[in-house]
C-alpha positions as CSV (number, residue, x, y, z in Angstrom):
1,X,-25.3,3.0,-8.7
2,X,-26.5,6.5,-9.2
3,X,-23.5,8.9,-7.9
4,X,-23.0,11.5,-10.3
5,X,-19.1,11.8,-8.9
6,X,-18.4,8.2,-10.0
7,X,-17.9,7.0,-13.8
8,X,-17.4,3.2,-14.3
9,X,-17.2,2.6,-18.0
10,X,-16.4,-1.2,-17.1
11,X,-17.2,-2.9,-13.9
12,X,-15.5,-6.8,-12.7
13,X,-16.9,-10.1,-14.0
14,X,-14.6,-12.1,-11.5
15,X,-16.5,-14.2,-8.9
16,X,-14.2,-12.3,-6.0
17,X,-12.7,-9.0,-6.8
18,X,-10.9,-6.5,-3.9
19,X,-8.9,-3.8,-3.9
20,X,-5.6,-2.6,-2.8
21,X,-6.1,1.4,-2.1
22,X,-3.2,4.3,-1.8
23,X,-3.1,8.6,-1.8
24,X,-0.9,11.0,-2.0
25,X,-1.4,12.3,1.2
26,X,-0.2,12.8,4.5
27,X,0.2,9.2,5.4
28,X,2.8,8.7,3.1
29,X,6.3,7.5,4.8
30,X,8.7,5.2,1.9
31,X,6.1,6.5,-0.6
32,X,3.9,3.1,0.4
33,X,0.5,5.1,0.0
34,X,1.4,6.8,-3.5
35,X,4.2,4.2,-4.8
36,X,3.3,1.1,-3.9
37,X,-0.5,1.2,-6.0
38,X,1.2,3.1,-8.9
39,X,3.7,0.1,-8.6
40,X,1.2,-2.4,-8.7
41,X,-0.3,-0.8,-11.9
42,X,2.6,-0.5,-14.1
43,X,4.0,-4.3,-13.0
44,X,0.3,-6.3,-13.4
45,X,-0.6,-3.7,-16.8
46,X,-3.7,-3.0,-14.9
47,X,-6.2,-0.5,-16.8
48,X,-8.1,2.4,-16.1
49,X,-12.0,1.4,-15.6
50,X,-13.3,4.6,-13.7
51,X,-12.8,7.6,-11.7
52,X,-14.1,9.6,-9.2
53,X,-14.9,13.2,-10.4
54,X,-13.5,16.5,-8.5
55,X,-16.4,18.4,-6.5
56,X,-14.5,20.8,-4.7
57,X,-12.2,18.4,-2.8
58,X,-9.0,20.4,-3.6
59,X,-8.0,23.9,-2.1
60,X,-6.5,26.5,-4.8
61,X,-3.5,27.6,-2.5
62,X,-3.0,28.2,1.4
63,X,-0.7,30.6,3.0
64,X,2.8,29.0,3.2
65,X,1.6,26.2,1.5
66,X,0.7,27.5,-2.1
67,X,3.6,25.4,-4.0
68,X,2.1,22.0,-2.3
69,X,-1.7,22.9,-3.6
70,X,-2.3,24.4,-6.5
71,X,-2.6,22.7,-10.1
72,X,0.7,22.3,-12.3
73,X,1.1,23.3,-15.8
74,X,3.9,23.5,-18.2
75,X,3.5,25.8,-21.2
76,X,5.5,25.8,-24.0
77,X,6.0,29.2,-26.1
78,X,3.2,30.2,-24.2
79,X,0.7,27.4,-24.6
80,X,-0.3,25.4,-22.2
81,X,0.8,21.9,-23.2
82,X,-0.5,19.9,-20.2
83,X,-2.0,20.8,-16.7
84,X,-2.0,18.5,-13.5
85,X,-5.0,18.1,-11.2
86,X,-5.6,15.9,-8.9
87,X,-6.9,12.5,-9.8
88,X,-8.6,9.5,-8.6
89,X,-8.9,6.4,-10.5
90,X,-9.8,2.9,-10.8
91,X,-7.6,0.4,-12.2
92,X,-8.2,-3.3,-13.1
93,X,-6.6,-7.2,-13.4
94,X,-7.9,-10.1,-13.2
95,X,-9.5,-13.0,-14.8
96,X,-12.9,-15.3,-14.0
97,X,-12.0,-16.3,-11.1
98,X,-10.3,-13.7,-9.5
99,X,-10.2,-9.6,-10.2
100,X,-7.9,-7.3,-8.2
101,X,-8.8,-3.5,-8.5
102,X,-6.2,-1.1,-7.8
103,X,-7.2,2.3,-6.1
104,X,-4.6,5.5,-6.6
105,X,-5.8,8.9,-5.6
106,X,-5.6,12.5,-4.2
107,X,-6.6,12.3,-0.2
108,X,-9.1,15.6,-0.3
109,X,-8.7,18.4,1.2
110,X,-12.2,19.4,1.9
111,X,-15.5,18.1,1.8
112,X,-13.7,14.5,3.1
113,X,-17.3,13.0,3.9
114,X,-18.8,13.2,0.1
115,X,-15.7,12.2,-1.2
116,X,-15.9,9.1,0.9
117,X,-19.6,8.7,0.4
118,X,-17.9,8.5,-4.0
119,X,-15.8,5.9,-3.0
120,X,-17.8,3.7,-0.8
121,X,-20.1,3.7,-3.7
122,X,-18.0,2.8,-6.5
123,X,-16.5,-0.2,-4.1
124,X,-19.9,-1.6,-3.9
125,X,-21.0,-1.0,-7.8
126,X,-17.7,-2.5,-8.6
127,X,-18.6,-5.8,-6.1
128,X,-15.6,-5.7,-4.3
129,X,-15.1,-8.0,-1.8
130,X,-12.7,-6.5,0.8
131,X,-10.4,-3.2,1.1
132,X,-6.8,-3.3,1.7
133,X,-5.4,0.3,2.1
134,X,-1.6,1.4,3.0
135,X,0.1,4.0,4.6
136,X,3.4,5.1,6.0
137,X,4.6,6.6,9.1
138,X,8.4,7.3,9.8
139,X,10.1,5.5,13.1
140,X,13.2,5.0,14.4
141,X,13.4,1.5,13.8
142,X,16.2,-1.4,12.0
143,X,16.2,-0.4,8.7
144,X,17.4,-4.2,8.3
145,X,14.8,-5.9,9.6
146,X,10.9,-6.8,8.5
147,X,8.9,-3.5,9.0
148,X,6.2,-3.3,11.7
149,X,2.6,-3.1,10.5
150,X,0.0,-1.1,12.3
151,X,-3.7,-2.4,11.3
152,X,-7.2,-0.5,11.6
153,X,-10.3,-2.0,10.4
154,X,-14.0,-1.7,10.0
155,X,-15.5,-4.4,10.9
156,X,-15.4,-5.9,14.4
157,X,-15.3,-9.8,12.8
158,X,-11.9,-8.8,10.9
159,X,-9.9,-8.3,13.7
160,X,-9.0,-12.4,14.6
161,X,-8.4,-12.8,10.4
162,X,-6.5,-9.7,10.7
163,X,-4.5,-10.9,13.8
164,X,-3.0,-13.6,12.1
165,X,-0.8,-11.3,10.0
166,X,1.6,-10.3,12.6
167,X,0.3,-6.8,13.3
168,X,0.1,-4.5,15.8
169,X,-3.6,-2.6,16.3
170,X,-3.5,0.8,16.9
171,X,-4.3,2.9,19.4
172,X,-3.5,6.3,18.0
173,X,-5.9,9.6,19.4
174,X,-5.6,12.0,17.2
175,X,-6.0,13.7,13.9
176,X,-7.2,10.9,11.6
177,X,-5.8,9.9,8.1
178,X,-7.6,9.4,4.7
179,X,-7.9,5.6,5.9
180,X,-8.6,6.0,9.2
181,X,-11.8,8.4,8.1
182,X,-12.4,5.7,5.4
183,X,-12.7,3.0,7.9
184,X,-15.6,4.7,10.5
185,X,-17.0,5.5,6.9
186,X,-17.1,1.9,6.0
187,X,-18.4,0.3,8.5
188,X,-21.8,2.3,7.6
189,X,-22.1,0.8,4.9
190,X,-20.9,-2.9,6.1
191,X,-18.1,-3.2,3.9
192,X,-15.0,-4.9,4.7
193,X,-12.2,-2.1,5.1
194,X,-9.0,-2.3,6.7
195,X,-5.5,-0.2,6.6
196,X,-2.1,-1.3,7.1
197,X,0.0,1.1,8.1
198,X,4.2,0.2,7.7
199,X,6.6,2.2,9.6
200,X,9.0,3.5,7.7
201,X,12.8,3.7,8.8
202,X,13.7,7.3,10.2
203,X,16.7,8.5,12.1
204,X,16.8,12.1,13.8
205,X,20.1,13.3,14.5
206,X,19.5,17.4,14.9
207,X,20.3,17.4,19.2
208,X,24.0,16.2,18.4
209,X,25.1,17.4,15.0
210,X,24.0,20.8,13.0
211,X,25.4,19.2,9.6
212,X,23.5,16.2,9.9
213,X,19.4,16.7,10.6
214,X,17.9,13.4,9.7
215,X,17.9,10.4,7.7
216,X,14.9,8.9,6.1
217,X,13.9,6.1,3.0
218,X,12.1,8.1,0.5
219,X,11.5,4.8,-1.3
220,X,10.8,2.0,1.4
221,X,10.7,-1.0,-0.8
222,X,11.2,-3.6,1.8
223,X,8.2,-1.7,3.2
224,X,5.7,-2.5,0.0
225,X,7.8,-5.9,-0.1
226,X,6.3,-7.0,3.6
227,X,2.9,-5.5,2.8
228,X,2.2,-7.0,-0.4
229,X,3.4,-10.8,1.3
230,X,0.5,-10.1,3.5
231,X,-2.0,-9.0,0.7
232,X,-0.5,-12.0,-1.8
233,X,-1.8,-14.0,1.4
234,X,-4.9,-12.8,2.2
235,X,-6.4,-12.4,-1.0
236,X,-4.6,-15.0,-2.5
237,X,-2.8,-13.1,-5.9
238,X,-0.1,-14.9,-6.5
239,X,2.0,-11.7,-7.3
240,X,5.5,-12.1,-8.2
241,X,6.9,-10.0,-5.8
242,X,11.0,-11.1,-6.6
243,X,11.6,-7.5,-8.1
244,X,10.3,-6.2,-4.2
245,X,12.7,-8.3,-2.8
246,X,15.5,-8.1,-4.5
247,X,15.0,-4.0,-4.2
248,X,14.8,-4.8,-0.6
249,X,17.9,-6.0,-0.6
250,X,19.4,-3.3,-2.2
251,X,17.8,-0.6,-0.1
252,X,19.7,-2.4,3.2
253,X,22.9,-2.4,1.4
254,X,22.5,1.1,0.4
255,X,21.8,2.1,3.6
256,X,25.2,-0.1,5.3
257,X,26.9,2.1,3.0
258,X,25.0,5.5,3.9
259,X,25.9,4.3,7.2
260,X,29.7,3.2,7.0
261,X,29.9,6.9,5.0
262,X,28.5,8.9,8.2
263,X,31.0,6.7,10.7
264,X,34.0,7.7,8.8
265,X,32.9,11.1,8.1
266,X,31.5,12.1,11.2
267,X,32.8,9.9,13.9
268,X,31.5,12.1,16.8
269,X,28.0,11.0,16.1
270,X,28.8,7.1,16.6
271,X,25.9,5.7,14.6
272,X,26.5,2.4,14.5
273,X,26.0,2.3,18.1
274,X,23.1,4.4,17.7
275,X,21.9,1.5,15.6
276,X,22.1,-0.9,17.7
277,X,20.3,0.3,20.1
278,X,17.5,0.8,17.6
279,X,17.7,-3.1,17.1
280,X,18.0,-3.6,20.8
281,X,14.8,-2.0,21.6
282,X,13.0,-3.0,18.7
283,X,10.9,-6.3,19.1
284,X,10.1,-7.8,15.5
285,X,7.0,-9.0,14.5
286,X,7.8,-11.3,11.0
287,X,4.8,-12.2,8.8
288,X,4.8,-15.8,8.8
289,X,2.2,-17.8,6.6
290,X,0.6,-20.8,8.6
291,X,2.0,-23.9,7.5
292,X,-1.4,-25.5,7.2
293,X,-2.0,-23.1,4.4
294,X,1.2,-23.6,3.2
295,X,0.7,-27.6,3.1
296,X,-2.5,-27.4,1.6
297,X,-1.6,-25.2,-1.4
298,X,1.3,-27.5,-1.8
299,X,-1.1,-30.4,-1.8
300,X,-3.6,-29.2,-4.0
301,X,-1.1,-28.3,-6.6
302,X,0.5,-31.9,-6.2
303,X,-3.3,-33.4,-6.9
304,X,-3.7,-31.1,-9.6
305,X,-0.8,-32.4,-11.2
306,X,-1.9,-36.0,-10.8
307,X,-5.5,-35.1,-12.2
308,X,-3.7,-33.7,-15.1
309,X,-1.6,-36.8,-15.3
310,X,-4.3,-39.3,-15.3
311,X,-6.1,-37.2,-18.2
312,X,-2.8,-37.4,-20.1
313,X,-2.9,-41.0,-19.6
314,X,-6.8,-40.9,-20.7
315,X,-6.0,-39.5,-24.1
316,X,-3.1,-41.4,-24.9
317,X,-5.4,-44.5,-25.0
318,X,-8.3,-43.2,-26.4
319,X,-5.8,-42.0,-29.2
């Protein structure tokens, strides 16, 4: 690879290696485009084998907007201890068999097309097999219940893999996300790219009450819990994700609470009603893995266990 943006100082040795990609960017709802990858690298101890360098992706400061955009330092008597900019990095687990790289970065602000061109060309130097991205987009739907999943791809062949994971393809006009650009990108350059998009819980409340605008997850953890089943599916990973789930649990019984707290307080607005007919509208779409696949993994793990069994038995009478 010759891209003078890109620096790998270690590339995959795993026969099958993909990647699992997030930004801080617009796309963002429960924090499943930024949170979930930083997550990931922090829980699996993934390292950092390569960036993509800065060339002029970033604006300095916009009108109204200054605070959101420029770099962040913090000085001490003075000095500058540390200053922020915006990064985009490769991170890296895996073993012989199997490498998962982990993408977290900065969506651009200008310039979008070279910074893709960057990307698409460290995927390929670091032999990745397929592209998982995520994003969030806020809905008023069950905060109780498994999250719908909006899917865009690259590829025209993905679309029947793709279909088996409960989602719902999009058919969005308008102006186009980091992962959306990423996927017409992509498919130039024939590589497997696809985004699932998780709508987050939202609740708008401003045309009955002035004390009580909106209510929102920050923090959708039963959000990243039903994406990464899918990913732990697809590209077979084996993630423990019990910490997800138990957080999912939590979240729902935070937000009973939140709930029971707004009744009582403001009985006027009625929200449990108002929640119910979120739920009554709302048509879920679980992620159910195919029992065949199921069975099978169950039945090579039983043969494996004989096999080791019978070797067992082998050295014990050699011995």
């Amino acid at each position: 690879m010759d891209d003078p943006l890109v620096t790998l100082w270690e590339t995959p040795k795993a026969e099958e290696v993909y990647m699992i990609a997030g930004w801080h960017q617009w796309a963002d709802a429960g924090a499943i485009s930024s949170g979930l990858p930083l997550y990931l690298i922090h829980k699996l101890d993934a390292k950092k084998i390569g960036e993509i360098q800065d060339d002029g992706f970033y604006l300095f400061q916009l009108p109204g907007a200054h605070h959101f955009l420029r770099p962040e330092i913090q000085l001490e008597e003075g000095y500058r201890k540390s200053l922020k900019t915006p990064q985009n990095e490769f991170y890296y687990v895996g073993d012989e068999e199997k490498g998962l790289v982990i993408f977290l970065g900065e969506e651009p602000h200008m310039r979008a097309d070279r910074y893709a061109e960057a990307l698409l060309n460290a995927i390929e130097a670091l032999g990745i097999k397929r592209v998982g991205a995520v994003g969030g987009v806020y809905g008023a739907i069950p905060y109780d219940q498994d999250r719908e999943i909006s899917c865009v791809y690259s590829i025209p062949h993905l679309k029947e893999e793709l279909r088996r994971y409960a989602v719902r393809f999009s058919d969005y006009e308008g102006g186009t996300t980091i992962g959306t650009y990423l996927v017409d990108a992509a498919e130039n350059h024939d590589i497997e790219f696809f985004v699932y998009y998780a709508f987050v819980p939202a609740y708008n409340f401003s045309e009955v009450s002035d004390l009580v605008q909106a209510i929102s997850i920050e923090h959708d953890f039963k959000a990243w819990y039903d994406v990464m089943r899918r990913f732990n599916h697809m590209f077979e990973l084996e993630i423990d994700l019990s910490e997800l789930e138990e957080q999912s649990y939590e979240l729902m019984v935070s937000m009973d609470a939140k709930i029971d707290e707004l009744d009582e307080q403001m009985p006027d607005l009625d929200v449990r009603t108002y929640m119910e007919e979120v739920a009554e509208e709302f048509e879920a779409h679980p992620f159910v893995p195919p029992l065949s696949d199921v069975w099978g993994k169950a039945l090579d793990n039983l043969l494996r266990n004989d096999d080791d069994d019978d070797d067992d038995d082998d050295n014990e009478e050699e011995i």
